[in-house]
N, C-alpha and C positions, 0 to 999 in steps of 0.2 A: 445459577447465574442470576446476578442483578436483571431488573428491566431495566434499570437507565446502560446496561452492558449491552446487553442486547439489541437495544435502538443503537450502539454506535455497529455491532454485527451486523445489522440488515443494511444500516446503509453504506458498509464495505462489500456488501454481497451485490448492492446494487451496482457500483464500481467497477467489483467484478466482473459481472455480466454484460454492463455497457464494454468494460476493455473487450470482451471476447469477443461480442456482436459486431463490435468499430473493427477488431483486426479479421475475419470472416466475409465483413462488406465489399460487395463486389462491384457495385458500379461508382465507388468511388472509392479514394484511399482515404480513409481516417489515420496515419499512422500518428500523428500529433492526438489523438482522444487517444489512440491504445495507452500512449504514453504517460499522460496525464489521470487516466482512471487506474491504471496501473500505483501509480503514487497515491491517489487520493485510496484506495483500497488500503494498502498497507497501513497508510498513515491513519484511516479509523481502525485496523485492526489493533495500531498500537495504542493507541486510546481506549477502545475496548478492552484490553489488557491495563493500562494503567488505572482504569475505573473500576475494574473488579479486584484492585489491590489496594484500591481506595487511596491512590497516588495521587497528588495534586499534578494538573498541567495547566501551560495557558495556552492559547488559541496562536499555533503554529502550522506551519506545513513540513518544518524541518523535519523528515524523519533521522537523522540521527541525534538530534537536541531529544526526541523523546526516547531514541533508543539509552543515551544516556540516566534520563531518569528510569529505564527499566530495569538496568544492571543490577541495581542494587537486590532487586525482585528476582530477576532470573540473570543471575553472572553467565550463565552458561549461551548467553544469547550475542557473547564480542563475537563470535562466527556469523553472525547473519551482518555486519557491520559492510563487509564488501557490498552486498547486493542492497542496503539502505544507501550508498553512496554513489551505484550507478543508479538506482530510483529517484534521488533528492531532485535534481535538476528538473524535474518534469513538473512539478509543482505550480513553474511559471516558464520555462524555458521554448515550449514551445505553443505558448497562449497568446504569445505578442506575435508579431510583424517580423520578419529578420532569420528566422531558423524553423525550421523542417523534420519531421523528423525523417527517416529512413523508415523500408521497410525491414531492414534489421534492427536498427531502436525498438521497433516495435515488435518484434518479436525476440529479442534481447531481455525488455522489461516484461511481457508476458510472462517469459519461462522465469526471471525472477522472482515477480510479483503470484507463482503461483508456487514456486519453493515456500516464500514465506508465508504465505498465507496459508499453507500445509502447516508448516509447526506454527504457527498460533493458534490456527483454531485445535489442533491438537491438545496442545497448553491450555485450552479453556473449555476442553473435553467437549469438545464439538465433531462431528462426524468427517471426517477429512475424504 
């Protein structure tokens, strides 16, 4: 694996880790962070993946704008396309003023966000 791969892996695992910690937290509800690192997770794992295929990206949040640039890499990944669709929204959705999340959002995008991040780091022969 790349090191410039690698650096986008550790700071999805940081991601990771904060979602888990934020939805675990007991003397307050994070569910708006599970939400959000839930997304920011994915979203460098797909970058880690389109940098060790040496794919060009530019600086988005959309995970489905990168899952489209990955198709062509791995076709067999239009299945993971539901669960980049309930993740997208978290990006900015509940960073503002106005919306909340649930404690089911938040454990909605967990159980997601830890599907995919099973077959990616699998894909990049990482230990799952």
């Amino acid at each position: 694996m790349k090191p410039s791969t690698l650096e986008w892996v550790e700071k999805a695992e940081v991601d990771w880790e904060v979602a888990q910690r934020s939805y675990r937290a007991r003397s307050v509800e994070l569910h708006d962070a599970v939400c959000y690192h839930c997304q920011q997770c994915i979203e460098k794992y797909l970058k880690a993946r389109l940098n060790e295929a040496n794919a060009y990206f530019t600086k988005t949040h959309n995970l489905e704008d990168l899952l489209k640039l990955l198709l062509p890499i791995e076709p067999g990944w239009t299945v993971l396309q539901p669960k980049m669709v309930a993740l997208n929204p978290y990006a900015v959705l509940f960073r503002y003023p106005g919306f909340d999340a649930t404690k089911a959002d938040a454990k909605d995008a967990l159980k997601d966000c830890k599907e995919l991040r099973k077959i990616i780091r699998a894909n990049l022969g990482l230990p799952v």
